[in-house]
C-alpha positions in Angstrom: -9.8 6.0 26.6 -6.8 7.8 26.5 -4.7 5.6 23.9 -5.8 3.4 21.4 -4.2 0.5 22.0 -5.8 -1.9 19.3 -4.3 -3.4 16.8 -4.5 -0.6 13.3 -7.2 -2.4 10.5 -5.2 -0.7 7.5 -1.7 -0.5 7.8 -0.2 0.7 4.1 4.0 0.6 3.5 5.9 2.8 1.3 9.4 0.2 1.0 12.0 2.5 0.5 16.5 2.3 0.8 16.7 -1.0 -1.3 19.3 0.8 -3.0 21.3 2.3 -0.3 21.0 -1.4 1.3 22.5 -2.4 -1.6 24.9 0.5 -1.8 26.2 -0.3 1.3 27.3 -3.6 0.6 28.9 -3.0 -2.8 25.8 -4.6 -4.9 24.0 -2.5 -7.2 20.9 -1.7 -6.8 18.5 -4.5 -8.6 20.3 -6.6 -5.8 18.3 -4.9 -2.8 15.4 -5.0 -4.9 15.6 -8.4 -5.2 16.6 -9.0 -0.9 13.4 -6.9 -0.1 10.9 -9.4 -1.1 11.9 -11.6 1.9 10.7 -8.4 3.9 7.6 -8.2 1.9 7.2 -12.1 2.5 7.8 -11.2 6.4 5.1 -8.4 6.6 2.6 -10.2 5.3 2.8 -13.0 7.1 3.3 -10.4 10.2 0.1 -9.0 9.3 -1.7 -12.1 8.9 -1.1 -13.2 12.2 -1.7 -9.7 14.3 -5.3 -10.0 12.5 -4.5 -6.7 10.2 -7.5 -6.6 7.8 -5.6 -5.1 4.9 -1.7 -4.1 3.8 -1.0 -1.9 1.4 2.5 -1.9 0.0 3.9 0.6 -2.2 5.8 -1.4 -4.6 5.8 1.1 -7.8 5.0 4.6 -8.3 3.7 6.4 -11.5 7.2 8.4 -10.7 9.4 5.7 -10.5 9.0 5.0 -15.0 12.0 7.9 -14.9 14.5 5.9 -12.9 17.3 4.0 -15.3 15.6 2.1 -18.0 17.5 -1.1 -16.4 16.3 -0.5 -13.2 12.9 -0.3 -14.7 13.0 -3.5 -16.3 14.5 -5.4 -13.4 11.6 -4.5 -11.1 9.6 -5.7 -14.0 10.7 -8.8 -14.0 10.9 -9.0 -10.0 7.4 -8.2 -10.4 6.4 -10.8 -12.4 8.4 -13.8 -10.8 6.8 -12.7 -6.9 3.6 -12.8 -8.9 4.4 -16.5 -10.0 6.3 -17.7 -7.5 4.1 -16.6 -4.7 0.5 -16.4 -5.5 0.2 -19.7 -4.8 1.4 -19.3 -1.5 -0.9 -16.7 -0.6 -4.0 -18.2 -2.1 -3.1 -21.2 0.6 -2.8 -18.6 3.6 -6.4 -17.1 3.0 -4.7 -13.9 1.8 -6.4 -12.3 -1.3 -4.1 -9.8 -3.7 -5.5 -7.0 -5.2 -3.0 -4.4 -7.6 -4.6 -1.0 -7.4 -3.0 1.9 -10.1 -3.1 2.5 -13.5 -2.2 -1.2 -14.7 -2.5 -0.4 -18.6 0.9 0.5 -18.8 2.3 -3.0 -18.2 3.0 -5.7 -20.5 0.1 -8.1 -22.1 2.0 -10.9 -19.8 2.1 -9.0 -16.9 -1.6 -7.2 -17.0 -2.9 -11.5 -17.6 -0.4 -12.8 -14.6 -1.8 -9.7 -12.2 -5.8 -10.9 -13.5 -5.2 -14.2 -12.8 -3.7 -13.8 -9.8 -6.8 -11.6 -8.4 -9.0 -14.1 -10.0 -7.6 -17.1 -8.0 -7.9 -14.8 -4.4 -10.5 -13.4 -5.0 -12.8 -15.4 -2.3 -9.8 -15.3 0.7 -10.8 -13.5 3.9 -7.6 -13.4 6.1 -5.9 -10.5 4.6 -6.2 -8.1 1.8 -2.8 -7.5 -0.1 -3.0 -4.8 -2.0 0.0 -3.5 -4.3 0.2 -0.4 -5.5 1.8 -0.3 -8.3 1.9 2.6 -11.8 0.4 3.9 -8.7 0.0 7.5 -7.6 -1.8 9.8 -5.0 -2.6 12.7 -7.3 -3.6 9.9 -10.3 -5.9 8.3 -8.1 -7.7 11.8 -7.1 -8.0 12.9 -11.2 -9.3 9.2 -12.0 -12.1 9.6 -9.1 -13.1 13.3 -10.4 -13.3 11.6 -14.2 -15.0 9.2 -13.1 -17.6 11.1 -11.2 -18.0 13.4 -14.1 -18.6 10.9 -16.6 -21.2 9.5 -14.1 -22.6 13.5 -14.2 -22.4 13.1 -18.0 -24.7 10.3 -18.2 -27.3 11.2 -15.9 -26.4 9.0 -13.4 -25.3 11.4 -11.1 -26.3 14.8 -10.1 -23.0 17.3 -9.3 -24.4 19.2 -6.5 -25.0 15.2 -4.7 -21.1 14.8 -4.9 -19.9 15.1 -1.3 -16.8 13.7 0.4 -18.6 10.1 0.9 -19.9 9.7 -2.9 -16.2 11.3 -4.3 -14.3 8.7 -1.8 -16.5 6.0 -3.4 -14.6 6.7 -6.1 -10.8 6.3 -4.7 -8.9 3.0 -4.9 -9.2 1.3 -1.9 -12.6 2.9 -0.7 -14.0 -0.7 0.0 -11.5 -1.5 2.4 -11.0 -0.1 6.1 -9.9 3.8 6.3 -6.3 3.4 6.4 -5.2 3.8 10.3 -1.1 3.6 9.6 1.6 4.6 7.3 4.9 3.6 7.7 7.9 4.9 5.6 11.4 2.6 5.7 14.4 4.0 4.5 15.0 7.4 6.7 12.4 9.7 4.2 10.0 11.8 6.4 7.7 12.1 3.0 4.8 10.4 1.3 5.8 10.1 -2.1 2.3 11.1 -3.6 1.1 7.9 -2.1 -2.1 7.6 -1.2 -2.8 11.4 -0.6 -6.5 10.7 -0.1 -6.7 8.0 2.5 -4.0 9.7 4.8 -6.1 12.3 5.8 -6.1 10.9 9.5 -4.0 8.1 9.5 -1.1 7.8 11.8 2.2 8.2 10.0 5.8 6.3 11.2 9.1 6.6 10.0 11.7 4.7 10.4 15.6 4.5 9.2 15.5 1.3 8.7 15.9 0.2 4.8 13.3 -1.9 4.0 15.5 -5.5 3.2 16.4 -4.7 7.3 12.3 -4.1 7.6 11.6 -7.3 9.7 8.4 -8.6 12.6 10.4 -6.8 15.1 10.3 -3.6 13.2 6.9 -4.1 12.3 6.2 -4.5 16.2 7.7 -1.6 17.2 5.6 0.7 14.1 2.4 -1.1 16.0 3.0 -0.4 19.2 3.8 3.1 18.5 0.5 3.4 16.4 -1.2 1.6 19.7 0.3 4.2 22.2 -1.1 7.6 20.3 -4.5 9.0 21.0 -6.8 9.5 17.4 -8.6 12.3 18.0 -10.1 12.8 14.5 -10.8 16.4 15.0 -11.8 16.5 18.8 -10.0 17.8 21.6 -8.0 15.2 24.0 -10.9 15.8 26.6 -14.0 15.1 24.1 -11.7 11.6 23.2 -11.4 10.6 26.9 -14.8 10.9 27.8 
């Protein structure tokens, strides 16, 4: 085997240049906000039909609270209209929706609209959406070693048993597929404290293009690249061709 050339299980998107795609075109920057859910619309529906078992979209970090208070509130808002508008839409299309970071933050409204939403997905098989969102890398780390030493704490776990496996049992996402692919929009060669944990050996893509420009074809092209490279994991290229 000298490529892998099948199609990645976990592919996870940080959406980034809404507001230089807005920018560009005179609009402020709520407005490209706004145009990138159709790209969110298109790569879930992309991913549905290559037979990707989970996307992981970075839609807000635990950084982003500093931006303009406006710009904060509009995304917000954005926030809870996609949630109303289109978990209906995804509960139809098999797709279950999961929002993994530190949710407490939000509103009473928006915390009942996300546990509703989850609720009503809960049992679909076709894709796992997850949205990551108050979310951060580092957080998510912290929150697994708190929660492993509370577990030390109570008894119910010994600290010389805590290993890779039983810490990653611990990280959001850790009952989903390892993530294979990250793909970065926007021009950025960076992660963004996103997902520090799972990117250990996944396969990283960047692109220029912003993300309201993000569309099947672009997807495509961030597969196919992913299908051409060889995973070693650690081994030599001989060991992986054997």
């Amino acid at each position: 085997m000298t490529a892998n050339s099948a199609i990645p299980k976990h592919v996870a998107i940080i959406m980034d240049g809404n507001g230089r795609w807005a920018k560009q075109r005179g609009k402020i920057r709520t407005f490209g906000h706004k145009a990138g859910v159709e790209s969110v619309r298109n790569a879930v529906s992309f991913a549905r039909k290559q037979g990707i078992e989970a996307l992981t979209l970075f839609a807000f970090s635990s950084e982003n609270w500093n931006r303009p208070a406006e710009e904060v509130g509009v995304l917000m808002e954005l926030f809870n209209l996609v949630l109303k508008s289109e978990v209906k839409k995804l509960h139809k299309n098999d797709v279950r929706l999961k929002v993994v970071g530190d949710t407490e933050r939000f509103d009473d409204k928006l915390i009942e609209r996300i546990r509703a939403a989850e609720k009503l997905t809960a049992d679909n098989k076709s894709l796992v959406l997850n949205i990551a969102a108050n979310y951060g890398g580092r957080w998510d780390i912290v929150r697994a070693a708190r929660l492993c030493a509370e577990k030390v704490r109570a008894g119910q776990l010994e600290a010389g048993d805590i290993d890779e496996s039983t810490f990653y049992s611990h990280i959001c996402l850790s009952s989903l597929p390892e993530l294979d692919l990250l793909i970065r929009t926007g021009g950025e060669s960076r992660v963004s404290n996103f997902l520090l944990w799972q990117l250990a050996y996944s396969e990283l893509y960047f692109t220029p293009t912003l993300w309201p420009d993000f569309n099947e074809h672009e997807f495509s092209q961030a597969i196919s690249d992913f299908a051409a490279r060889q995973r070693r994991f650690g081994m030599t290229s001989e060991q992986v061709e054997v």
